[in-house]
C-alpha positions as CSV (number, residue, x, y, z in Angstrom):
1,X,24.3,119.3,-31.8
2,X,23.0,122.8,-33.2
3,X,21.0,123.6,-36.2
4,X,19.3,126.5,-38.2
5,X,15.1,127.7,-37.7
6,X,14.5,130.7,-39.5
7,X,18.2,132.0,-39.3
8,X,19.2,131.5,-36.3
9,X,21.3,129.0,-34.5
10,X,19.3,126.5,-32.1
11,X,20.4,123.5,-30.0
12,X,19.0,120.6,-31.2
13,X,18.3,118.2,-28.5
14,X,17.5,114.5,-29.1
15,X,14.6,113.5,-27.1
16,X,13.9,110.1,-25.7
17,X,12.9,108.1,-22.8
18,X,15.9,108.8,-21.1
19,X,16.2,112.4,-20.7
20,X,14.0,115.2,-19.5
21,X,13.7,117.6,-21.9
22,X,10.4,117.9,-24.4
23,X,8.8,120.3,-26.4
24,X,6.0,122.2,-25.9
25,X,5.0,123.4,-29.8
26,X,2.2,122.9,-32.1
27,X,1.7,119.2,-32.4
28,X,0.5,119.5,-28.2
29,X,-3.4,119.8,-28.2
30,X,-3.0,122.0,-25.2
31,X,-0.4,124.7,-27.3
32,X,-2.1,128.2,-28.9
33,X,-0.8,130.2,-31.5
34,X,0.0,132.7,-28.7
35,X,3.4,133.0,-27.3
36,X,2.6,134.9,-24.4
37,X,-0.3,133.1,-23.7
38,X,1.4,129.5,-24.4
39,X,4.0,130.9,-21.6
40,X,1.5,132.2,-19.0
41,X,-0.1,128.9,-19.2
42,X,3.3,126.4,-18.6
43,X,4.1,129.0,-15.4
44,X,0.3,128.5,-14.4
45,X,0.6,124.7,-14.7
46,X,3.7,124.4,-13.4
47,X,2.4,125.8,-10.3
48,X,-0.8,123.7,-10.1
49,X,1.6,120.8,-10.5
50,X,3.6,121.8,-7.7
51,X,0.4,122.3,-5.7
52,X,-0.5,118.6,-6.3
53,X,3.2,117.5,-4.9
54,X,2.8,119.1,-2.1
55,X,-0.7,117.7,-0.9
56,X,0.6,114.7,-2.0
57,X,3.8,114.4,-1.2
58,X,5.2,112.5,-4.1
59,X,4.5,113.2,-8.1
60,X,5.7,111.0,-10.9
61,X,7.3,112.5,-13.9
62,X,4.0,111.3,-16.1
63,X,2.0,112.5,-13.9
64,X,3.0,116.5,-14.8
65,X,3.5,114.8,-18.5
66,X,0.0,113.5,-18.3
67,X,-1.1,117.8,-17.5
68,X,0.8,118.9,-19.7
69,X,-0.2,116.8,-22.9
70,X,2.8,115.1,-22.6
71,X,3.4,111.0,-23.6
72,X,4.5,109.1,-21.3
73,X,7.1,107.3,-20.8
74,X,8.5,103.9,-19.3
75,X,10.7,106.1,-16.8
76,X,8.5,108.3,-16.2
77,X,6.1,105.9,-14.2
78,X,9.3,105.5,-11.7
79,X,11.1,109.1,-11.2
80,X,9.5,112.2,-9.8
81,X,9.7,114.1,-6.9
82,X,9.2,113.8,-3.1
83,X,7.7,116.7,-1.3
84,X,10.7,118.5,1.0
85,X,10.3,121.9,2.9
86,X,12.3,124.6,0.9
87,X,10.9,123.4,-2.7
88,X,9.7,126.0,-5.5
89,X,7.7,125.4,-8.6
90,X,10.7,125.9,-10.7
91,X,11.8,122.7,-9.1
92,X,9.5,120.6,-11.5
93,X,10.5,122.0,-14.7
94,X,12.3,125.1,-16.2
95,X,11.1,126.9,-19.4
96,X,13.4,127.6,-22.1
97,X,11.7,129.5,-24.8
98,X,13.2,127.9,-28.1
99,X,12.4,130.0,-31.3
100,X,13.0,133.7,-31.6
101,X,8.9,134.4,-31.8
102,X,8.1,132.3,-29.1
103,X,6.4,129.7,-30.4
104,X,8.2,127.0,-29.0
105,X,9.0,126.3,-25.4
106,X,11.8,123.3,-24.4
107,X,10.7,122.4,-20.8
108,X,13.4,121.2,-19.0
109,X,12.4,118.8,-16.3
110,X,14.3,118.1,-13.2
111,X,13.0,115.3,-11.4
112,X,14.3,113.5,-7.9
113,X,15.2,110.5,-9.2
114,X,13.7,107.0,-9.0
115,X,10.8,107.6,-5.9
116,X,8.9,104.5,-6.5
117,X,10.7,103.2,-3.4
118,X,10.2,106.5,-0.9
119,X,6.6,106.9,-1.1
């Protein structure tokens, strides 16, 4: 599915419980009207997330929602990750900028899988 912001072409992307994708815009109280700042800040917290996986050795997908300003979600209280040697921060979610100025951000999470049973 695609559709037009401001002239040009982006991919819409239906989001719901069962997929990992969410916007990081304006309605998030934690979003400034500062692209580059808005940026800086989902790299910084994407590595403060990954800090608390790897003292902990699990994190639940609501959990980085929850830090991020996120809802959560049904699923989100059972997938995650589990801490393994060889893991980056850009394991927990990638940043696609959405909008030509910036203003938008579509994280992309990637979790494990259901770890509610591993920990």
């Amino acid at each position: 599915m695609s559709g037009v912001v401001n002239g040009t072409n982006v991919a819409v992307i239906p989001l719901d419980e069962d997929n990992y994708y969410r916007f990081f815009d304006e309605t998030n109280c934690l979003w400034i009207p500062s692209p580059g700042q808005n940026l800086m800040f989902l790299k910084n917290v994407r590595e403060c997330i990954y800090g608390l996986l790897e003292n902990s050795g699990h994190l639940f997908l609501n959990e980085a929602f929850d830090i991020l300003g996120i809802p959560k979600t049904k699923n989100g209280q059972l997938v995650g990750w589990i801490y393994r040697d060889g893991m980056h921060s850009d394991d927990i979610y990638t940043i696609h900028r959405q909008i030509n100025d910036g203003s938008i951000y579509l994280l992309q999470f990637n979790p494990q899988g259901i770890i509610l049973d591993k920990i």
